[in-house]
C-alpha positions in Angstrom: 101.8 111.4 90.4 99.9 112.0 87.4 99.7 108.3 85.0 100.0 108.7 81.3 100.8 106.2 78.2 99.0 103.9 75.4 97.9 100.9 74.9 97.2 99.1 71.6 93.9 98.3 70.6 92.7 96.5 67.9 93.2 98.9 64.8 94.7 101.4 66.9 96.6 103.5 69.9 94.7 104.6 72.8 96.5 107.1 74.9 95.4 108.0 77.9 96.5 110.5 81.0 95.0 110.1 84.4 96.3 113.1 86.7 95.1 115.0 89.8 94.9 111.8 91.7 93.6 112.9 94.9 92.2 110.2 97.9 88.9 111.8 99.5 88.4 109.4 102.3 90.3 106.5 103.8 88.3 104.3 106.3 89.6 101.6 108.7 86.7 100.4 110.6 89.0 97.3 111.9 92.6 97.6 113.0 94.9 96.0 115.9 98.9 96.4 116.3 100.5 93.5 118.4 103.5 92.5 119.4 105.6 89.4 118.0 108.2 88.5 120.6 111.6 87.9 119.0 110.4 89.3 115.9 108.5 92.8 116.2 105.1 93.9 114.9 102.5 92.9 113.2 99.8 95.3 111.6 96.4 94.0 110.2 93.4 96.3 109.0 90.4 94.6 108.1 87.5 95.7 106.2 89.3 98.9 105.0 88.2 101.4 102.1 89.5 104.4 100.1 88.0 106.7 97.8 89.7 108.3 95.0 88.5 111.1 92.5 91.0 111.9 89.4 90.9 114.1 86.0 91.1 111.9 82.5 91.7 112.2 79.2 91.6 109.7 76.4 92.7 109.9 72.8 92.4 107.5 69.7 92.6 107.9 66.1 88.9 108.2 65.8 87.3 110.5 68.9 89.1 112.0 72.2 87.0 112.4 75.5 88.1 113.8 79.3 86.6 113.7 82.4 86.5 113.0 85.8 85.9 110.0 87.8 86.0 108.4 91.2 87.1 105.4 91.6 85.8 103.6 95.6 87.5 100.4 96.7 86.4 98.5 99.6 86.7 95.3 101.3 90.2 96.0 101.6 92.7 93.6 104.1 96.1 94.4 104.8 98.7 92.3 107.0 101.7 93.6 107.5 104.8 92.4 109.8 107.9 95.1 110.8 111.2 93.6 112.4 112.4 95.8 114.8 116.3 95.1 115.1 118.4 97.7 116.9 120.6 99.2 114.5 125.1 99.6 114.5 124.8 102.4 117.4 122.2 100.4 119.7 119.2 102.5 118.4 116.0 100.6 117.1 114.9 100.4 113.9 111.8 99.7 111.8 112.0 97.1 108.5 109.1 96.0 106.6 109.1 92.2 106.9 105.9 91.4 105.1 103.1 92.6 103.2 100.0 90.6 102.0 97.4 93.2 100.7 93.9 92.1 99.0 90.4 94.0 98.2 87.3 93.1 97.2 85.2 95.8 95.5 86.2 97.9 93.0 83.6 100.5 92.0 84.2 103.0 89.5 82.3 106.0 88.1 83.4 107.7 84.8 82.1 111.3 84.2 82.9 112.5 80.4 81.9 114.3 77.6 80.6 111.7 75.3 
């Protein structure tokens, strides 16, 4: 979904829309699923990365500017634990547990007009 709104600055209001959010590439070099007995699954990826390109505009009271820009974040970890009870009927079911998520990098490129 497209990101819009303002934040206040100093003298003034800068609003800003971010839309067309699209991810180009998603990498997971490092992965494993095990089992937890009792409990159910636990997911860690390691080392993980995404790439993200998006339109921009910004406005103020004193210039406007759009663009586009991509935004790479790497050094990602995510470790993530699903219980797996059955559910009223006997079927089994998947809850998310846990989730501890942290990256590294952050590496954006802005593209505009001025």
């Amino acid at each position: 979904p497209d990101l819009s709104g303002y934040e206040k600055y100093g003298l003034g209001n800068v609003k800003y829309n971010i839309s067309r959010i699209h991810v180009t590439a998603v990498e997971f070099p490092s992965a494993s699923i095990s089992l937890i007995p009792g409990t159910g699954i636990k997911l860690v990826i390691g080392n993980a990365s995404l790439t993200i390109d998006m339109s921009w505009n910004i406005r103020t009271w004193m210039f406007k500017d759009t663009g586009r820009s991509t935004v790479y974040i790497s050094k990602v970890f995510v470790t993530a634990i699903f219980s797996t009870p059955p559910d009223n009927i006997g079927h089994t079911s998947i809850s998310l547990t846990s989730c501890r998520t942290t990256s590294g990098d952050i590496d954006i490129k802005l593209n505009g007009k001025s």
